[in-house]
ChimeraX commands (.cxc) that place a marker at each C-alpha (Angstrom):
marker #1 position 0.00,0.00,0.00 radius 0.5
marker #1 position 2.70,2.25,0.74 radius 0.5
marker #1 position 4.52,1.52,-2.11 radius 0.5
marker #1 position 1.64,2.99,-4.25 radius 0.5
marker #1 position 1.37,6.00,-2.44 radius 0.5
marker #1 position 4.76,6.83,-2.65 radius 0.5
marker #1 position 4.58,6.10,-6.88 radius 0.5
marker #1 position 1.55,8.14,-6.72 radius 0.5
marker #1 position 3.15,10.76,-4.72 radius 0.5
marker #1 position 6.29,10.66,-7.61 radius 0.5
marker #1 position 4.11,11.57,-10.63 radius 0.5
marker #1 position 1.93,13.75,-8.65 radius 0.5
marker #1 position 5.17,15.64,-7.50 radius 0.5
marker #1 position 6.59,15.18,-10.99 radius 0.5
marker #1 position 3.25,16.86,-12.48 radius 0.5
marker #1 position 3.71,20.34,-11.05 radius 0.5
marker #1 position 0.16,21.73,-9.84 radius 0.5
marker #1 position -1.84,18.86,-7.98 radius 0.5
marker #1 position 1.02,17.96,-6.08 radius 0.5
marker #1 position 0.01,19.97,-2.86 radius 0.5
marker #1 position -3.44,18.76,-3.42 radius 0.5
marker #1 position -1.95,15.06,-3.90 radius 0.5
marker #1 position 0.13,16.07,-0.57 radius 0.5
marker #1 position -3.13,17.49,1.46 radius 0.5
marker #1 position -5.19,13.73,1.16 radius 0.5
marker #1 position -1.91,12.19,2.24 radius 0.5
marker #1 position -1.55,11.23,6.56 radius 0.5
marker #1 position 1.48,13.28,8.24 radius 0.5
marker #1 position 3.77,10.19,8.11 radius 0.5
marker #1 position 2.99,9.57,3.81 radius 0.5
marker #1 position 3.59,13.73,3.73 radius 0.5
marker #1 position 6.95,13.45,5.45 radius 0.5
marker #1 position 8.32,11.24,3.09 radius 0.5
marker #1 position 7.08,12.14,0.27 radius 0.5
marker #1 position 8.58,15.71,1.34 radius 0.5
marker #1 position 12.25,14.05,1.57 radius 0.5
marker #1 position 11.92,14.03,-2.72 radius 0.5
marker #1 position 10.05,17.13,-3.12 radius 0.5
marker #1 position 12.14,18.86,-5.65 radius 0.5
marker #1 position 15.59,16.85,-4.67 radius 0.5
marker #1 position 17.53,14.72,-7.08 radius 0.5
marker #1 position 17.58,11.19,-7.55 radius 0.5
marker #1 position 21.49,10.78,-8.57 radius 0.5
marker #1 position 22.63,11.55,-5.23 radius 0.5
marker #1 position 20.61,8.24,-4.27 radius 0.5
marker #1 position 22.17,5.82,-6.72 radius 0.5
marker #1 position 24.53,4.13,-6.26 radius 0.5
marker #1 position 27.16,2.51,-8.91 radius 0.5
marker #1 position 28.10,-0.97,-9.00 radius 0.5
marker #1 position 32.16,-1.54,-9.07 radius 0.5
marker #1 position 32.47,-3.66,-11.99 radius 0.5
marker #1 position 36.31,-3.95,-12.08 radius 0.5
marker #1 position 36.43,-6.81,-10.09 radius 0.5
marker #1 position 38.68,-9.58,-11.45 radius 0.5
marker #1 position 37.17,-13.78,-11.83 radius 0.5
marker #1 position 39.14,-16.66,-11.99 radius 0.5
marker #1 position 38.55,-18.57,-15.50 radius 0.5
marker #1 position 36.12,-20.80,-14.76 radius 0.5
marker #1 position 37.10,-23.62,-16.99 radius 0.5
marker #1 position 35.58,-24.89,-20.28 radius 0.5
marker #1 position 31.89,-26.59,-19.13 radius 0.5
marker #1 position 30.40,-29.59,-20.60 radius 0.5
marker #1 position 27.07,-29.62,-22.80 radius 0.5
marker #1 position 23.62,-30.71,-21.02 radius 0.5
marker #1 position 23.11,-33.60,-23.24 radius 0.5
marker #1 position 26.71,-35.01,-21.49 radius 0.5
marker #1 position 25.50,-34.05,-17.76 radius 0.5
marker #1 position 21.91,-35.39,-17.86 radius 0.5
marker #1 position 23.91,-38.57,-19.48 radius 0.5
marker #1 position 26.22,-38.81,-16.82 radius 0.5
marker #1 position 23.65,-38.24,-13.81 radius 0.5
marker #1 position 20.97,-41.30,-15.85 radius 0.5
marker #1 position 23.96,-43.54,-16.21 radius 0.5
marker #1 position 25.03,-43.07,-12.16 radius 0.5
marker #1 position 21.42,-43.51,-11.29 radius 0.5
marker #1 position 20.32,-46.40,-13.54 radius 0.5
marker #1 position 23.70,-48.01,-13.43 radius 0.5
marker #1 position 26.35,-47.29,-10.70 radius 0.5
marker #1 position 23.97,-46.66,-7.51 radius 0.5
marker #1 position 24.17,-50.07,-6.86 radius 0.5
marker #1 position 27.94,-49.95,-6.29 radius 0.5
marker #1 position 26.27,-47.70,-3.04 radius 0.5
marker #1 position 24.66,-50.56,-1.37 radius 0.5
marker #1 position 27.11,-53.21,-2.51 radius 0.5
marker #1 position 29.91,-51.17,-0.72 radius 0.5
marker #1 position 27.58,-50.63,2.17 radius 0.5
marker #1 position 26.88,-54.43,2.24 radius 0.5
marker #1 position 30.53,-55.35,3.40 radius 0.5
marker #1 position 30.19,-52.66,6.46 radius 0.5
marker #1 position 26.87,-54.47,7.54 radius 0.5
marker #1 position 28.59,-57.62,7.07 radius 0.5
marker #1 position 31.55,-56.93,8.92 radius 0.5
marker #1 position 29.45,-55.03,11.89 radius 0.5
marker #1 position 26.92,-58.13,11.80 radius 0.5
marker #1 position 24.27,-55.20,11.61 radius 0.5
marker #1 position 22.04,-54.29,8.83 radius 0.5
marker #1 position 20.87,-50.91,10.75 radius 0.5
marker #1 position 23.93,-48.90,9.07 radius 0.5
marker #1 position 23.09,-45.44,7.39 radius 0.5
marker #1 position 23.96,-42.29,6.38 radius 0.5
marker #1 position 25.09,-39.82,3.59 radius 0.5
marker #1 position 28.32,-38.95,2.27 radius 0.5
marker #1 position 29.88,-36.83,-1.17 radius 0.5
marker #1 position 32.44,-38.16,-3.25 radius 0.5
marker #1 position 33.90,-36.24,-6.29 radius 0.5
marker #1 position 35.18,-38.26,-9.26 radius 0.5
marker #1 position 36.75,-36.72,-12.41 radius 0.5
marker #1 position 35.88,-37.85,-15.62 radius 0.5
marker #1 position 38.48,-37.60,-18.91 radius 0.5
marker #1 position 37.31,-37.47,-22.73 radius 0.5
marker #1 position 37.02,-40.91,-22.85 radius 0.5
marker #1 position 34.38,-41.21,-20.47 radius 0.5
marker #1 position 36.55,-43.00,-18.14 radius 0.5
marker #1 position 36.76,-42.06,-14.35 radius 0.5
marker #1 position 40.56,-40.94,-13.50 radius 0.5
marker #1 position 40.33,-39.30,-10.02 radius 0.5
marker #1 position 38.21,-40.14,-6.76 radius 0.5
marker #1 position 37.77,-38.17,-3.59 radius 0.5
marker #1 position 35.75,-39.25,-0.80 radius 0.5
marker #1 position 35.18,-35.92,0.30 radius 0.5
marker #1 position 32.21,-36.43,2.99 radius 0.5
marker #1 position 31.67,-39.86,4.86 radius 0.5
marker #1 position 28.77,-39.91,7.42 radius 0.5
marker #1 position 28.06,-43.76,8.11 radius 0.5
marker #1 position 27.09,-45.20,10.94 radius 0.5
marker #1 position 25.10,-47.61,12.84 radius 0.5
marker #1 position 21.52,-46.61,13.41 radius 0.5
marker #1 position 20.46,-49.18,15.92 radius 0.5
marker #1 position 22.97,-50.27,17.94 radius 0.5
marker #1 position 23.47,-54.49,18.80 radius 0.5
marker #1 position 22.32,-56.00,22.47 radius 0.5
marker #1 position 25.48,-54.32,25.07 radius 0.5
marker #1 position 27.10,-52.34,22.63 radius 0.5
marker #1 position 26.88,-48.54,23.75 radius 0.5
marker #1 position 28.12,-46.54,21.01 radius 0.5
marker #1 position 27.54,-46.49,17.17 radius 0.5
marker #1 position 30.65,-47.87,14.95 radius 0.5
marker #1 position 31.39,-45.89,11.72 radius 0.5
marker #1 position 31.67,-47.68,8.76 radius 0.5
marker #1 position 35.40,-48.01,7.64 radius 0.5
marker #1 position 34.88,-50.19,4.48 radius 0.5
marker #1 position 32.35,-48.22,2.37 radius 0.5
marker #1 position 34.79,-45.39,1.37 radius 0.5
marker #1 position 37.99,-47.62,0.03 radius 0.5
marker #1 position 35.01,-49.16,-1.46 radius 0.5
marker #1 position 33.28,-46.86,-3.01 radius 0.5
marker #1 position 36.34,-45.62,-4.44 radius 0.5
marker #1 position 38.06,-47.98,-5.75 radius 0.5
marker #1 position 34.35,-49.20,-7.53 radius 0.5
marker #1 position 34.06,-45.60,-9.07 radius 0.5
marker #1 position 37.94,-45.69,-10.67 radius 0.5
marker #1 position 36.22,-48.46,-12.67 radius 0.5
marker #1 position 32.85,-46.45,-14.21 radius 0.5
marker #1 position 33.11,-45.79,-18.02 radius 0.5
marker #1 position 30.07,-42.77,-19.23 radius 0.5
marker #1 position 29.01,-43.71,-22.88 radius 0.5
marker #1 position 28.58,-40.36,-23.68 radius 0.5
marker #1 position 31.64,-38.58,-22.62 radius 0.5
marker #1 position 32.04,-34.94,-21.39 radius 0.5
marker #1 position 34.08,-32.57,-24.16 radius 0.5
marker #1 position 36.34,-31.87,-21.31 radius 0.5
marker #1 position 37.69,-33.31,-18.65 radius 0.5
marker #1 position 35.10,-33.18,-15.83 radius 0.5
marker #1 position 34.69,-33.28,-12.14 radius 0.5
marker #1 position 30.93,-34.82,-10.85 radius 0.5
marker #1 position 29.96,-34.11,-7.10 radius 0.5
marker #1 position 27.61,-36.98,-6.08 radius 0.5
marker #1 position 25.83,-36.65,-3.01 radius 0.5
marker #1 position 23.89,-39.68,-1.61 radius 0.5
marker #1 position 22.35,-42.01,0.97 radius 0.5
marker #1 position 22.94,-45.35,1.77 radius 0.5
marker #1 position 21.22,-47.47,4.20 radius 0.5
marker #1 position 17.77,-49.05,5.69 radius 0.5
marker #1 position 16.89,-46.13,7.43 radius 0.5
marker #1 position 16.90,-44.24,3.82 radius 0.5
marker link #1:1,2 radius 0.2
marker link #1:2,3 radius 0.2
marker link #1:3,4 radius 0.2
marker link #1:4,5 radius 0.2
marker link #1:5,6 radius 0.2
marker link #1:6,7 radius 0.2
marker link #1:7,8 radius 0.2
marker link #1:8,9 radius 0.2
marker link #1:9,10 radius 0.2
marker link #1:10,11 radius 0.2
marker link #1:11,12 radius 0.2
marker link #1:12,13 radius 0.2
marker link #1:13,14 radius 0.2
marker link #1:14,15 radius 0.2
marker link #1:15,16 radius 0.2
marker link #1:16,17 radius 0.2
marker link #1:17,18 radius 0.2
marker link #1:18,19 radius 0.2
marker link #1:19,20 radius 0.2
marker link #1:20,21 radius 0.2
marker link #1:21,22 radius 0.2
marker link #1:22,23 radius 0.2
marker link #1:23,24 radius 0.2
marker link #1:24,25 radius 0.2
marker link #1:25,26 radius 0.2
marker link #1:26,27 radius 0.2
marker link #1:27,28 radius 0.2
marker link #1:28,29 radius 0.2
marker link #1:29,30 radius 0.2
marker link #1:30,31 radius 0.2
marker link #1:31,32 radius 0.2
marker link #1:32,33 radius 0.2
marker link #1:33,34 radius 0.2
marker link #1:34,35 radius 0.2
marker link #1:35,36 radius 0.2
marker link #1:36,37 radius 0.2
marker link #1:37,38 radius 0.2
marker link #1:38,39 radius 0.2
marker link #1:39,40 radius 0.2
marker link #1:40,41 radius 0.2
marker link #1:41,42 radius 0.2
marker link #1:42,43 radius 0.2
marker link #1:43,44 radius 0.2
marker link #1:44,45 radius 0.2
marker link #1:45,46 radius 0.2
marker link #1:46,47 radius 0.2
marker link #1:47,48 radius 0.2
marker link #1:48,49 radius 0.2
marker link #1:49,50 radius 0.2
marker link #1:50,51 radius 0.2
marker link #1:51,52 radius 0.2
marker link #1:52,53 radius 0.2
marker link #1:53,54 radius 0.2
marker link #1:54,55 radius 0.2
marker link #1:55,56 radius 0.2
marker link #1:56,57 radius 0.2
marker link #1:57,58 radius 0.2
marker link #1:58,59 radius 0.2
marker link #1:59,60 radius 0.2
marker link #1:60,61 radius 0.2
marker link #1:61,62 radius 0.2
marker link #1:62,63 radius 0.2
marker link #1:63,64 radius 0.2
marker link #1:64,65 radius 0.2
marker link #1:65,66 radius 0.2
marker link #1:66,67 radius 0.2
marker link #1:67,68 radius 0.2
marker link #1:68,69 radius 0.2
marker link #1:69,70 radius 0.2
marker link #1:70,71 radius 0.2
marker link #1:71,72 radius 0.2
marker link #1:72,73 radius 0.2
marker link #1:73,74 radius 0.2
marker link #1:74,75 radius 0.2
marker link #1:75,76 radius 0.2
marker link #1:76,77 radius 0.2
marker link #1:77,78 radius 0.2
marker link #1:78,79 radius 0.2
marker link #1:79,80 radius 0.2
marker link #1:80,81 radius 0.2
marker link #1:81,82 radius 0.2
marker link #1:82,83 radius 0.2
marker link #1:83,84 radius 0.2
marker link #1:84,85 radius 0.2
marker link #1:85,86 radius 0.2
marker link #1:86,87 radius 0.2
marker link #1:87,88 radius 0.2
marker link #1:88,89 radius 0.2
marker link #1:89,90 radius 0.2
marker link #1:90,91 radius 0.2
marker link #1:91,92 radius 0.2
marker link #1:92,93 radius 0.2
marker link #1:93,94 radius 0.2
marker link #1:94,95 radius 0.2
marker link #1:95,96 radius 0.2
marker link #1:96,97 radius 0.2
marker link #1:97,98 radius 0.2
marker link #1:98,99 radius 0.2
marker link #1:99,100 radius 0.2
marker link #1:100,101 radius 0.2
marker link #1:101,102 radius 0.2
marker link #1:102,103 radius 0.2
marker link #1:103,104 radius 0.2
marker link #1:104,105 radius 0.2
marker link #1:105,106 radius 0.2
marker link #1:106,107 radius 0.2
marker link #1:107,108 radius 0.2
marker link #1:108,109 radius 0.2
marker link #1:109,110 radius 0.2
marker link #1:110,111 radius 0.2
marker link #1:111,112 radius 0.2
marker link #1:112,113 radius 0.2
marker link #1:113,114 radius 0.2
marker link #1:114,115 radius 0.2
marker link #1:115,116 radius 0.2
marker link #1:116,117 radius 0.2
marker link #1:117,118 radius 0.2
marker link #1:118,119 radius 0.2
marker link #1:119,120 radius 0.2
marker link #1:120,121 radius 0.2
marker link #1:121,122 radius 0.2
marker link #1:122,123 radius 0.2
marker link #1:123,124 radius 0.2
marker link #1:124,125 radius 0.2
marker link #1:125,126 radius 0.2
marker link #1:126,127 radius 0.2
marker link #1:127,128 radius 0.2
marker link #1:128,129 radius 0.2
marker link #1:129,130 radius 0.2
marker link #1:130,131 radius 0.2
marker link #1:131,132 radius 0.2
marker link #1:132,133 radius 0.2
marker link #1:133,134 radius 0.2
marker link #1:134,135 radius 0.2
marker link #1:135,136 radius 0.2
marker link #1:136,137 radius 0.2
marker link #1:137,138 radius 0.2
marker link #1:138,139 radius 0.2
marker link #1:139,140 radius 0.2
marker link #1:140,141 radius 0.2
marker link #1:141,142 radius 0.2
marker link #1:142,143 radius 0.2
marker link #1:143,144 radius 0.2
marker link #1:144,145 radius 0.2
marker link #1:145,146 radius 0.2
marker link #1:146,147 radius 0.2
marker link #1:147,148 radius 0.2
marker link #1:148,149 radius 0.2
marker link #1:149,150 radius 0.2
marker link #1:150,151 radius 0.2
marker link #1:151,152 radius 0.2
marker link #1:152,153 radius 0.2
marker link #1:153,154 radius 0.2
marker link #1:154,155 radius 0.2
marker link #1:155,156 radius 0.2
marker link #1:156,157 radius 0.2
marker link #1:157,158 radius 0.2
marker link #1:158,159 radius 0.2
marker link #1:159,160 radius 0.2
marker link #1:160,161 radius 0.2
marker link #1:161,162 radius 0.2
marker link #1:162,163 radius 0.2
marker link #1:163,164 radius 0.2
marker link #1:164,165 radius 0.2
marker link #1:165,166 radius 0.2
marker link #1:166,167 radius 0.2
marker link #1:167,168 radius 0.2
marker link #1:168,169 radius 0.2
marker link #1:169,170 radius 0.2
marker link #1:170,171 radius 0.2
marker link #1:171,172 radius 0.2
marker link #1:172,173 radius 0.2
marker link #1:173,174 radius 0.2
marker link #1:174,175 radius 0.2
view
């Protein structure tokens, strides 16, 4: 509502003769700020952007058609590798109740095949702990795992440059 009035106020103001009227149907606290532009000039109020900051190249990118192709094949080919990996934690721990999330960045060369791994975020734990145990175990065999499954993913449709994936996901019965 304010807004309005204020616009209102601008082209009244900007019109010359009604303004007072304009000014006279306004309350005290409309009238005070509308006063602040009676007659003043805008530059003083804007402001210029400094444009002559400096950006890092960014790197050549890859086309859509290669990242939607890259995300299908990791969903509708390599998640399993997930729960395989997590299988050998639940099997060493005796405990299927082992869940959580983790990222892992993998880079991918022209050829479509996988030529770095990083594990960079691991949270996976038990979720429901066995009979006298009191504290949740991490699981130590899903990241050597998951990497060493990852060096061996080919993408069919390769990326025009070499290209580094972030994959976030979650593994686990509780998921």
């Amino acid at each position: 509502m304010r807004t309005s009035t204020l616009l209102i106020v601008a082209f009244s103001l900007s019109a010359g003769g009604c303004a007072k009227r304009q000014l006279s149907k306004m309350d005290s606290e409309e009238a005070d700020l509308a006063s602040q532009y009676d007659g003043s000039d805008y530059s003083e109020d804007m402001v210029q952007a400094d444009n002559s900051e400096v950006h890092e190249d960014q790197g050549d990118s890859i086309s859509p058609q290669a990242l939607a192709s890259i995300q299908d094949t990791i969903t509708n080919v390599y998640e399993r590798d997930f729960g395989r990996c997590l299988q050998e934690d639940m099997d060493a721990y005796d405990n299927r109740w082992i869940a959580g999330t983790f990222t892992v960045e993998f880079k991918i060369n022209t050829g479509g095949k996988v030529i770095e791994v990083n594990l960079l975020e691991e949270d996976i734990k038990e979720q429901r702990l066995p009979p006298g145990q009191k504290e949740a175990r991490t699981a130590k065999l899903f990241g050597p795992c998951i990497e060493n499954a990852i060096y061996k993913w080919e993408f069919e449709v390769p990326p025009e440059v070499e290209y580094v994936h972030t994959y976030t996901g979650k593994v686990g019965e509780a998921f």
